[in-house]
BADRENKE-221247 format. One record per residue: x, y, z of N, C-alpha, C in turn; residue in three letters. Coordinates in steps of 0.05 Angstrom, whole numbers, padded with zeros to 5 digits, always signed. Example, Ala and Ser with C-alpha at 12.3 -4.5 7.8 and 13.67 -1.06 7.14 Angstrom:
// BADRENKE-221247
+00264-00114+00156+00246-00090+00156+00264-00066+00156ALA +00257-00045+00142+00273-00021+00143+00258+00001+00157SER 
//
This chain:
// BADRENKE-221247
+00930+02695+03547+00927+02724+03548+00954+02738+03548UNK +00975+02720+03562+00992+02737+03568+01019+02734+03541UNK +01007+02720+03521+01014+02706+03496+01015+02732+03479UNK +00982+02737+03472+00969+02765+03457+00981+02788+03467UNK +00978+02786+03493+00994+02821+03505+01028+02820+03495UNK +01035+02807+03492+01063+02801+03477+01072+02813+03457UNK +01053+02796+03439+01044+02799+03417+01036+02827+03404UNK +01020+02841+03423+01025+02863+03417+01038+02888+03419UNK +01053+02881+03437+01077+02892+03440+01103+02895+03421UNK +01097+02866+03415+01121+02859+03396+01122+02886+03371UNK +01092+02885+03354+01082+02891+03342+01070+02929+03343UNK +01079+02943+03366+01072+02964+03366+01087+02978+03359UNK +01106+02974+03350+01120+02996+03330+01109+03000+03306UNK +01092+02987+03297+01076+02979+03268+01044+03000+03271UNK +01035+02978+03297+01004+02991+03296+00999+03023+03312UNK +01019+03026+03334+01018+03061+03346+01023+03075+03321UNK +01043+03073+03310+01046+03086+03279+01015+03101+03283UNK +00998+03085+03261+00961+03084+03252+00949+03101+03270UNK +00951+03112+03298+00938+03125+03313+00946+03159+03311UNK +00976+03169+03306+00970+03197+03287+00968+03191+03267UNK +00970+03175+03247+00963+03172+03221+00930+03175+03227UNK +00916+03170+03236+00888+03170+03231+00880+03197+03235UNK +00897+03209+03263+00884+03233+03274+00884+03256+03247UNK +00916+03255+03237+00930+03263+03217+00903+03273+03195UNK +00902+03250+03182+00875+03244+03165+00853+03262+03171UNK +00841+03247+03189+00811+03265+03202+00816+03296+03204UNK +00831+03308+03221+00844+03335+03234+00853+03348+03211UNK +00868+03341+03191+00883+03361+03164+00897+03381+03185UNK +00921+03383+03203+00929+03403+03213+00944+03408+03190UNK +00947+03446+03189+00959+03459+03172+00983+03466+03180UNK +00999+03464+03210+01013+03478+03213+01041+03471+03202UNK +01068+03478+03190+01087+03473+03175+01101+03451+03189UNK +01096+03453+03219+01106+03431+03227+01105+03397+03232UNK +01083+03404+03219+01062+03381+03224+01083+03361+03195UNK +01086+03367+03178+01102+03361+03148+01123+03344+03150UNK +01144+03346+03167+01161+03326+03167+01152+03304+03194UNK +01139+03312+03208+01130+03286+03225+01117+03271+03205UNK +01094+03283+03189+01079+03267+03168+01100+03246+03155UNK +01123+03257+03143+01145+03240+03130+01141+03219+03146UNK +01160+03226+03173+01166+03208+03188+01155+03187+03197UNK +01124+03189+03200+01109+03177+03213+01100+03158+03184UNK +01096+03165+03161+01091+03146+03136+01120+03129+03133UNK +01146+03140+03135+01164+03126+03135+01181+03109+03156UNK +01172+03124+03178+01174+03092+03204+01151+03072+03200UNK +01125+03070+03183+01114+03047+03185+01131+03034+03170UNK +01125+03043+03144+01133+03023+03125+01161+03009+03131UNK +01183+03014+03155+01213+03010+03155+01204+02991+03192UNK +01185+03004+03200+01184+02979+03219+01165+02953+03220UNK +01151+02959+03191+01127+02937+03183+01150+02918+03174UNK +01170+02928+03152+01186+02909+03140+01205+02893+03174UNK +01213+02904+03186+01228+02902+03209+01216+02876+03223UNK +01193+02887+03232+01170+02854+03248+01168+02836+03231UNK +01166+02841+03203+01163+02822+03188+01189+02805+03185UNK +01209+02808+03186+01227+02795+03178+01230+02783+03209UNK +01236+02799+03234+01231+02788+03263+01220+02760+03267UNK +01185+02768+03254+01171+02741+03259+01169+02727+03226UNK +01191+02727+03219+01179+02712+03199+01173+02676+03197UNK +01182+02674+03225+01182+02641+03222+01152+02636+03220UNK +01146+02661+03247+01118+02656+03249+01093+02659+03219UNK +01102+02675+03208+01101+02684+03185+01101+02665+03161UNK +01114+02649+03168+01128+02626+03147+01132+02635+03123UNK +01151+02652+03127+01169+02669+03115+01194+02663+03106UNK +01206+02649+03124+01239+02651+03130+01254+02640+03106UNK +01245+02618+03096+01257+02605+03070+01254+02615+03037UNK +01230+02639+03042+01228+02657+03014+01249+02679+03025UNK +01253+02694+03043+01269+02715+03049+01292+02702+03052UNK +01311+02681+03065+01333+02676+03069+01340+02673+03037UNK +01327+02660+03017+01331+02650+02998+01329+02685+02968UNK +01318+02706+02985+01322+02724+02964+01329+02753+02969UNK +01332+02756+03001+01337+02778+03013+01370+02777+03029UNK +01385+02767+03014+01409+02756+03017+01425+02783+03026UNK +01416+02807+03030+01436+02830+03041+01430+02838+03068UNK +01407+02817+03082+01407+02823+03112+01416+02803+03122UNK +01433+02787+03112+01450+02775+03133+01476+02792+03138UNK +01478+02784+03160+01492+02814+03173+01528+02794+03166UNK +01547+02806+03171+01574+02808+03177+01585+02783+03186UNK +01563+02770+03217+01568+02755+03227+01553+02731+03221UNK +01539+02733+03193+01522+02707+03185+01489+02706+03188UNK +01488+02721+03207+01462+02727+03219+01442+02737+03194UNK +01418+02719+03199+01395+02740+03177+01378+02759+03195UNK +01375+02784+03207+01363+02800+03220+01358+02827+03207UNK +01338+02842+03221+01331+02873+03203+01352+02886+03213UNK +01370+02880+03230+01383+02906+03239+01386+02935+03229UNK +01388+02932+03203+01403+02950+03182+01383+02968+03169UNK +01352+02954+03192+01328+02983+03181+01329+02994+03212UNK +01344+02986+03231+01343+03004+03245+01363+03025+03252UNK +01380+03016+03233+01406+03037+03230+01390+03067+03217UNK +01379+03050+03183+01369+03065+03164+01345+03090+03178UNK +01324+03082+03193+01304+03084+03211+01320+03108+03232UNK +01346+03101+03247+01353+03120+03263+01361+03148+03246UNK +01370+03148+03217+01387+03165+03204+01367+03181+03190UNK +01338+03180+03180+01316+03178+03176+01306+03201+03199UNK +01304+03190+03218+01282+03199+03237+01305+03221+03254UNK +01328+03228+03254+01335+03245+03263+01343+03263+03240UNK +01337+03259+03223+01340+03281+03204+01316+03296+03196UNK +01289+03283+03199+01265+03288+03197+01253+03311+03221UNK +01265+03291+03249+01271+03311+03271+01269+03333+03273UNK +01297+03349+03264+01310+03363+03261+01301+03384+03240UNK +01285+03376+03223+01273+03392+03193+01249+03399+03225UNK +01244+03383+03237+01214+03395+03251+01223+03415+03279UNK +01247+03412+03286+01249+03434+03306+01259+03455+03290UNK +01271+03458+03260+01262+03482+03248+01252+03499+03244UNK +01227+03491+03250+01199+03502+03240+01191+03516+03269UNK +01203+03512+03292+01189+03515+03308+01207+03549+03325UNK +01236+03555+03319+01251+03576+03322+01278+03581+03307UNK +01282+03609+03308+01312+03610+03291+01329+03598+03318UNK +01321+03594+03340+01345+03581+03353+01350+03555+03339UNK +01338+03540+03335+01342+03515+03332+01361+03509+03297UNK +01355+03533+03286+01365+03539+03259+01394+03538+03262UNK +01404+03547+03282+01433+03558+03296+01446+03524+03316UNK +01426+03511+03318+01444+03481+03334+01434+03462+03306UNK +01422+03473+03286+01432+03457+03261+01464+03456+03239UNK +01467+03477+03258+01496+03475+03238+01519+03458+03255UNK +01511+03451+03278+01533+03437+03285+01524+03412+03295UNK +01499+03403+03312+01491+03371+03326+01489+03354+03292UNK +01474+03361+03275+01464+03342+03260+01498+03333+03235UNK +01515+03355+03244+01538+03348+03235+01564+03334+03248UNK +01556+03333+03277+01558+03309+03289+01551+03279+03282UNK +01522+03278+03288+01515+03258+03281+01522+03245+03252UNK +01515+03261+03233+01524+03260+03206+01566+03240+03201UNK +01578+03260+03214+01602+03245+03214+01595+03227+03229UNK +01587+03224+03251+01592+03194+03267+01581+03164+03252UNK +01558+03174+03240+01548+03155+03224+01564+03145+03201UNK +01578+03163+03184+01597+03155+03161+01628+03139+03170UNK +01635+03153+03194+01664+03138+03204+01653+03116+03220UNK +01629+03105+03227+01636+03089+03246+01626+03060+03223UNK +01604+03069+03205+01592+03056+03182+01616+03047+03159UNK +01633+03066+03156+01651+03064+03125+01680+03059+03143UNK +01687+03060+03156+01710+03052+03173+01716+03020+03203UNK +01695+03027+03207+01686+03013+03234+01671+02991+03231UNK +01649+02988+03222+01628+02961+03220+01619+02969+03206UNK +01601+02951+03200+01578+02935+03169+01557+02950+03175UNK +01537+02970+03164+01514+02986+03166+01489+02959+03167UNK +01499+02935+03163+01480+02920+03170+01477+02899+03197UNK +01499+02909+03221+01502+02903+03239+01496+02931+03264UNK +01479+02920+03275+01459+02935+03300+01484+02949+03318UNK +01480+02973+03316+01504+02999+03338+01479+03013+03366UNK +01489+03003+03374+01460+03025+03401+01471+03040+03411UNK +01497+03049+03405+01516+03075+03412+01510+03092+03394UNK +01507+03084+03371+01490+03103+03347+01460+03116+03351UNK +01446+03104+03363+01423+03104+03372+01419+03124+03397UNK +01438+03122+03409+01451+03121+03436+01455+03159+03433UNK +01470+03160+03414+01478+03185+03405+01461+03212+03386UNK +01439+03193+03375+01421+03204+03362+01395+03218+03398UNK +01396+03191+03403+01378+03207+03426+01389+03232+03447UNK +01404+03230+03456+01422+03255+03466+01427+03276+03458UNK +01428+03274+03425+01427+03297+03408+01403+03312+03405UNK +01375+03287+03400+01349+03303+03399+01339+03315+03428UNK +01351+03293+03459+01346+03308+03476+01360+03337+03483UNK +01376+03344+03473+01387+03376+03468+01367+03392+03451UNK +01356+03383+03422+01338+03403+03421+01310+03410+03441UNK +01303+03383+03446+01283+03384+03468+01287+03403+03489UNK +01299+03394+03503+01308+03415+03530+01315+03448+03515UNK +01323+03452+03494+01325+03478+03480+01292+03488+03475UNK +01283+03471+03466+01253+03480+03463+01238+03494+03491UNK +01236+03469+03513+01222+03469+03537+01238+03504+03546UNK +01266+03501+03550+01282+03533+03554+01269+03551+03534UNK +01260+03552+03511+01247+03583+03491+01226+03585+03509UNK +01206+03563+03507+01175+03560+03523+01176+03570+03546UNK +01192+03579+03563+01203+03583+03596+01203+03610+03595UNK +01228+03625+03574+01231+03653+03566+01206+03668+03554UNK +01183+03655+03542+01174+03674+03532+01150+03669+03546UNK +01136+03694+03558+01119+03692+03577+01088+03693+03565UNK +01092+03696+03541+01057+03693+03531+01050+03672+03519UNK +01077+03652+03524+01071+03626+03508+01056+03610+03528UNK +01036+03590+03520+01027+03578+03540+01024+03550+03519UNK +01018+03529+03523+01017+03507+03523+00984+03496+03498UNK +00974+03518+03504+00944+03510+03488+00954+03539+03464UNK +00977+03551+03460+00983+03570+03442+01012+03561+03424UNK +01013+03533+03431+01041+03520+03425+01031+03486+03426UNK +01014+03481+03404+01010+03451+03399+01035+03430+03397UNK +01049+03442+03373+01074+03418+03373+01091+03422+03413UNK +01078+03434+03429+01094+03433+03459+01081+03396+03458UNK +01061+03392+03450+01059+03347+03457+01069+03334+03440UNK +01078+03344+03413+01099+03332+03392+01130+03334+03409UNK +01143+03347+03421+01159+03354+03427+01167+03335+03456UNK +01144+03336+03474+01136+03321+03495+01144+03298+03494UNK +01124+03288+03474+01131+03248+03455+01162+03245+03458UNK +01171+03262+03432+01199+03255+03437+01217+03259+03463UNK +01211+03278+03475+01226+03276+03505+01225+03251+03514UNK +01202+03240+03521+01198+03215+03541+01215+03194+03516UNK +01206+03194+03501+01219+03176+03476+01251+03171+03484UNK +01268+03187+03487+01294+03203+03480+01301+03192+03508UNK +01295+03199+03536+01302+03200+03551+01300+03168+03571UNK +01274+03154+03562+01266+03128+03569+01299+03117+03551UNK +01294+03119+03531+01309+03099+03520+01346+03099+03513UNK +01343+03128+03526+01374+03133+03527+01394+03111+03535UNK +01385+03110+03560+01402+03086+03570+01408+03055+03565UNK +01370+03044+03551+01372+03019+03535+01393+03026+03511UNK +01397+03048+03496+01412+03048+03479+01448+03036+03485UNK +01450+03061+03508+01476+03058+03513+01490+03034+03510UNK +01473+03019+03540+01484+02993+03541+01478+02973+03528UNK +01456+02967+03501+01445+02949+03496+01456+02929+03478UNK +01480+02944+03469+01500+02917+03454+01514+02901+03472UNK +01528+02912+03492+01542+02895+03512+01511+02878+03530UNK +01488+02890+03537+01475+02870+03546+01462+02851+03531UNK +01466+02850+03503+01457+02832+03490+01472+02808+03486UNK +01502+02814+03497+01517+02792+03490+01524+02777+03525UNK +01516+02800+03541+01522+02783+03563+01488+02764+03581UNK +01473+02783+03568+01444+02769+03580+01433+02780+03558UNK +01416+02753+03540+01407+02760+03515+01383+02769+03518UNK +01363+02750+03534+01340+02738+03545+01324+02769+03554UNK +01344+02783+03576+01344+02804+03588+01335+02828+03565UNK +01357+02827+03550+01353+02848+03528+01332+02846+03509UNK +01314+02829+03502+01300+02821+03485+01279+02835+03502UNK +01275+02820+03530+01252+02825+03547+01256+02874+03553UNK +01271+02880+03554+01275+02906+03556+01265+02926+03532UNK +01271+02907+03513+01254+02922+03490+01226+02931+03496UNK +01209+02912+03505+01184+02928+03518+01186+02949+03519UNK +01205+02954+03531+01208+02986+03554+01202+03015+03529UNK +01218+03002+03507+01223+03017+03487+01196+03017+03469UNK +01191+02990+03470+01156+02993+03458+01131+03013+03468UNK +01139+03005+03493+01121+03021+03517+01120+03049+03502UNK +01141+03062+03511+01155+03090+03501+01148+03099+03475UNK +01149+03081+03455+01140+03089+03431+01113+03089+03429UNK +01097+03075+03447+01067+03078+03440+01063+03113+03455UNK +01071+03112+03476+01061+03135+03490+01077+03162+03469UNK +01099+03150+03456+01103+03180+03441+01087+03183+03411UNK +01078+03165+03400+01059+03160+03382+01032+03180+03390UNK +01023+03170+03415+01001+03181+03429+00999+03220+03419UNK +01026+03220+03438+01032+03250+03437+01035+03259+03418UNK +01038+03251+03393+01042+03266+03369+01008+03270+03360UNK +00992+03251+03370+00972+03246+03349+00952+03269+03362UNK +00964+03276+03398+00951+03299+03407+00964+03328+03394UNK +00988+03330+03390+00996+03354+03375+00977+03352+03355UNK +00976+03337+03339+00953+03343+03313+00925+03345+03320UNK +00918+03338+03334+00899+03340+03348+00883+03366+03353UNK +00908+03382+03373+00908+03410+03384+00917+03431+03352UNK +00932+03430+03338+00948+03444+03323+00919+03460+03298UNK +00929+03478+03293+00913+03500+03275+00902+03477+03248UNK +00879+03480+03238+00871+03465+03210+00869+03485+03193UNK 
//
């Protein structure tokens, strides 16, 4: 039992995906914001289906067609791992982000000209100067979440100021939600999670949960924004 529950854990970055995708489907929400989560949410499957798959591919019995033809994920240090879709995956999903707190105020129009150009340089100097885009950074990660938790907390602050807003008049408020807990759970696995990978591996493998956890419950919350949101 406690094999399967693993197991699906391992694996829930793949299958939470399918649960707003379905709502998605059924619901047809119309509202503009709903558009780049849709991206997002079709393009984190497909980048974390490929991701588990290469993960388990022993299990898979995989490993000897991919080592033998997918020769650009061995990383720097020899290693064959996905790392380099979760680089791709972070750069992706905070840009997608960012197209969706758009939609939601001209404030957020006004911390696009300067966070996502942050992130934007940090990604190019630390990728084209610093290390291999196919070796795993969780300071990158690290830095993307901190960034989206600024729009967050900017959001929850508009929702505070304006007094006729309420919560059943503001659907993407549980799209927004998702990512909070998302952003904020995993802040800290980010920070530290290169140095704890090299000093307790075992540890860090087992902590990912935490991050799985997190992504199911922000999965959840999106699939209730669509859920709640105008058709």
């Amino acid at each position: 039992m406690k094999r399967v529950v693993q197991e699906l854990l391992d694996w829930s970055e793949v299958w939470a995906l399918l649960i707003p995708l379905v709502v998605l489907v059924l619901r047809k929400p119309a509202e503009k914001w709903v558009k780049p989560l849709k991206f997002y949410l079709i393009t984190a499957l497909l980048i974390n289906l490929a991701a588990d798959i290469i993960w388990k591919r022993y299990l898979l019995y995989l490993n000897g067609w991919m080592t033998s033809h997918l020769s650009y994920f061995y990383s720097a240090n020899g290693d064959f791992d996905n790392t380099i879709l979760y680089n791709i995956h972070s750069a992706i999903r905070f840009t997608l982000f960012i197209i969706f707190f758009s939609y939601l105020g001209r404030t957020f129009k006004k911390l696009n000209w300067v966070l996502p150009a942050v992130y934007g340089i940090s990604f190019m100097i630390l990728f084209l100067f610093y290390r291999d885009i196919r070796d795993f950074n969780s300071l990158l990660l690290a830095e993307e979440t901190a960034l989206l938790l600024i729009y967050c907390l900017t959001y929850y602050l508009l929702i505070i100021r304006d007094e006729e807003s309420t919560v059943k008049k503001s659907p993407a408020f549980w799209a927004v939600t998702g990512i909070s807990i998302y952003v904020v759970i995993n802040f800290p696995i980010f920070l530290f999670y290169n140095a704890l990978a090299k000093q307790a591996r075992n540890f860090a493998i087992d902590i990912w949960d935490v991050h799985n956890i997190s992504y199911l419950v922000f999965c959840l919350l999106i699939a209730k924004s669509f859920y709640v949101a105008r058709r």
